[in-house]
N, C-alpha and C positions, 0 to 999 in steps of 0.2 A: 504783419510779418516783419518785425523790427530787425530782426533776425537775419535777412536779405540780404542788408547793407554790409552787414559784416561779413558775410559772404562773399559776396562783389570786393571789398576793402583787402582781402583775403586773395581773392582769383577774381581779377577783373576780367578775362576772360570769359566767365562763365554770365555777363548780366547780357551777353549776347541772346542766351535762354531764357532770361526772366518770364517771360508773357509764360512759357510751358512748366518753367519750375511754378508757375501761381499757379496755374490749372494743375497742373497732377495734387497739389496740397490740398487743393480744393476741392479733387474727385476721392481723395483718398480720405478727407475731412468727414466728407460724406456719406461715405461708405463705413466706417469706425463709427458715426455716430448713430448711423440706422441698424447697427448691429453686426455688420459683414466682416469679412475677411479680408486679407492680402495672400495672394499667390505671387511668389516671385520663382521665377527660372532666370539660366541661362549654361552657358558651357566652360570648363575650364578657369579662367582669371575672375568669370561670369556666376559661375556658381558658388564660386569661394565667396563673391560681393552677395550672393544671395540668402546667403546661411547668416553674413554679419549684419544683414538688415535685420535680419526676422532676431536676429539675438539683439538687437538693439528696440527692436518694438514688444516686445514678447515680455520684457522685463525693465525695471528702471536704467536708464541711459545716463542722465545727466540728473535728472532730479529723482528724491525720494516719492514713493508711489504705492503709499497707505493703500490698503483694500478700504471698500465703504463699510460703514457702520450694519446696515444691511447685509453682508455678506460673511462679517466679523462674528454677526448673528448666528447666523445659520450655521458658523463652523463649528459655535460655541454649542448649541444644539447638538448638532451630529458628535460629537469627539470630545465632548464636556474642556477639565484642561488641555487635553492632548492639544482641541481644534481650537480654544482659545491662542496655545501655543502656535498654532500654525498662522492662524490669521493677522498674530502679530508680526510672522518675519514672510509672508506671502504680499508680493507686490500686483499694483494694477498692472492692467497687462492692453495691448494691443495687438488682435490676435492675425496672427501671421503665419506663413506656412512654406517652408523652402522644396521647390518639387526638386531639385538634386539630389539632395540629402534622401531621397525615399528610395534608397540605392536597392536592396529588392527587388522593388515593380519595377526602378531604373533597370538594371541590368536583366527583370527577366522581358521588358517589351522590347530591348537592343537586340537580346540573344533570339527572343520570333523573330528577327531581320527587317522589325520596325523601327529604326534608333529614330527615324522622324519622328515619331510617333509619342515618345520619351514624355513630355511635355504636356501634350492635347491629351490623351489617355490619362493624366492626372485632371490634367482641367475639367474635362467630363465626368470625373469620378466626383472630385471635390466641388468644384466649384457652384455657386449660386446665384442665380439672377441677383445684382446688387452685387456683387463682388468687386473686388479690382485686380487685374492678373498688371504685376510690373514685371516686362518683360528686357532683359538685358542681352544684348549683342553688341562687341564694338566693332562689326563691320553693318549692322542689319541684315546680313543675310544667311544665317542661321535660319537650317531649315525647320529644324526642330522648335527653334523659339516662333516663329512667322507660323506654323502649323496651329501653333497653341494660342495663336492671339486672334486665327480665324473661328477656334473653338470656343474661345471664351465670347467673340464678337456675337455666332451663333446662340448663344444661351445666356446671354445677357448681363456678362460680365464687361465693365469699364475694362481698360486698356490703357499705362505706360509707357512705350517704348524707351529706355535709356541706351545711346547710342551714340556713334562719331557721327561727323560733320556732313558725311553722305545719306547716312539715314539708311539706304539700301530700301529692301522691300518694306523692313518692319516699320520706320518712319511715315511708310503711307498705309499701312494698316493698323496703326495703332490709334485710337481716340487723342491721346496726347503725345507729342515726340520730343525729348528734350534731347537734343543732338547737341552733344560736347563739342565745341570748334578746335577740332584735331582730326587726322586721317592716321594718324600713328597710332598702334595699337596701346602702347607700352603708356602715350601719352590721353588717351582715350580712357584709359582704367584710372590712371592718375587722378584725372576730375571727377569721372564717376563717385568715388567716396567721399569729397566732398559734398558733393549733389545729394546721395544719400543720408550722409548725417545730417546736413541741414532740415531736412526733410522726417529724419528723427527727431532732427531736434523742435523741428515745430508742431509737429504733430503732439510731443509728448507733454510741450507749455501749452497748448490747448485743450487738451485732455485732462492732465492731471497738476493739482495744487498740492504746494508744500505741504 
């Protein structure tokens, strides 16, 4: 993780997290290469960072990100030049899935008068033993986020918490808690996107070569 120091060199604040920022790369490492997904939620400043994760994993971020030869194959099979044409501007992908954005089921499990519920109700639908649910709150105590990480905990999805300096409840429900040292909100989102691209950005030098 060469990657780290620059980080730290960047927001020296944030190596107070190191030991949690190594563990979630390494739950998330492991999950992407047994085949799984990422679920991220959260609410608000929360769900806007949810949407920018999954658009940074979902598609090339910082490096270019060929399909395989294998899969170039099979486009070319299916759609002769068409799918040739597609295979060559179709990038590798890191598959991801932002439960906000699913504004439908969102809005209609709020409008049942479940708004906790937002959250676990995708989890249960989507998610897979082997998964990884990253869950975002900067207070941790989002009910709605804490509901979905006892869901995923139940059916055998890993656990993130990305969170302030208290942690709240979600910090001790989560498998990993990488608690941002701030209590201020404004200042709590601020390192968040750091924390996240980095964590794009390792994932995606692991995964994929020039």
């Amino acid at each position: 993780m060469k990657l780290l120091a620059a980080l730290f060199q960047r927001y020296r604040t944030l190596e107070a997290c190191e030991k949690e920022l190594r563990a979630a790369f390494d739950l998330l490492g492991a999950a992407f290469k047994n085949g799984n997904k990422l679920l991220v939620c959260g609410n608000g400043g929360s769900a806007a960072d949810s949407e920018h994760i999954v658009g940074e994993l979902m598609k090339g971020f910082l490096k270019r990100r060929p399909i395989s030869a294998e899969h170039a194959a099979k486009l070319e099979a299916a759609g002769g030049t068409a799918g040739k044409e597609i295979a060559s501007r179709l990038q590798g992908t890191l598959a991801a899935i932002s439960l906000p954005s699913q504004m439908s089921l969102l809005t209609a499990t709020a409008n049942d008068g479940d708004y906790d519920l937002t959250f676990a109700q995708q989890v249960y639908g989507l998610g897979q033993s082997g998964d990884v649910l990253l869950a975002i709150s900067t207070s941790g105590r989002s009910k709605n986020v804490c509901n979905a990480v006892i869901v995923a905990k139940a059916f055998g999805l890993k656990s993130i918490a990305l969170t302030g300096h208290s942690g709240g409840d979600l910090a001790l429900l989560a498998d990993v808690a990488i608690k941002v040292p701030s209590d201020n909100v404004a200042e709590i989102q601020e390192l968040h996107l750091p924390v996240y691209h980095w964590l794009s950005t390792e994932l995606e030098a692991a995964f994929f070569t020039e």
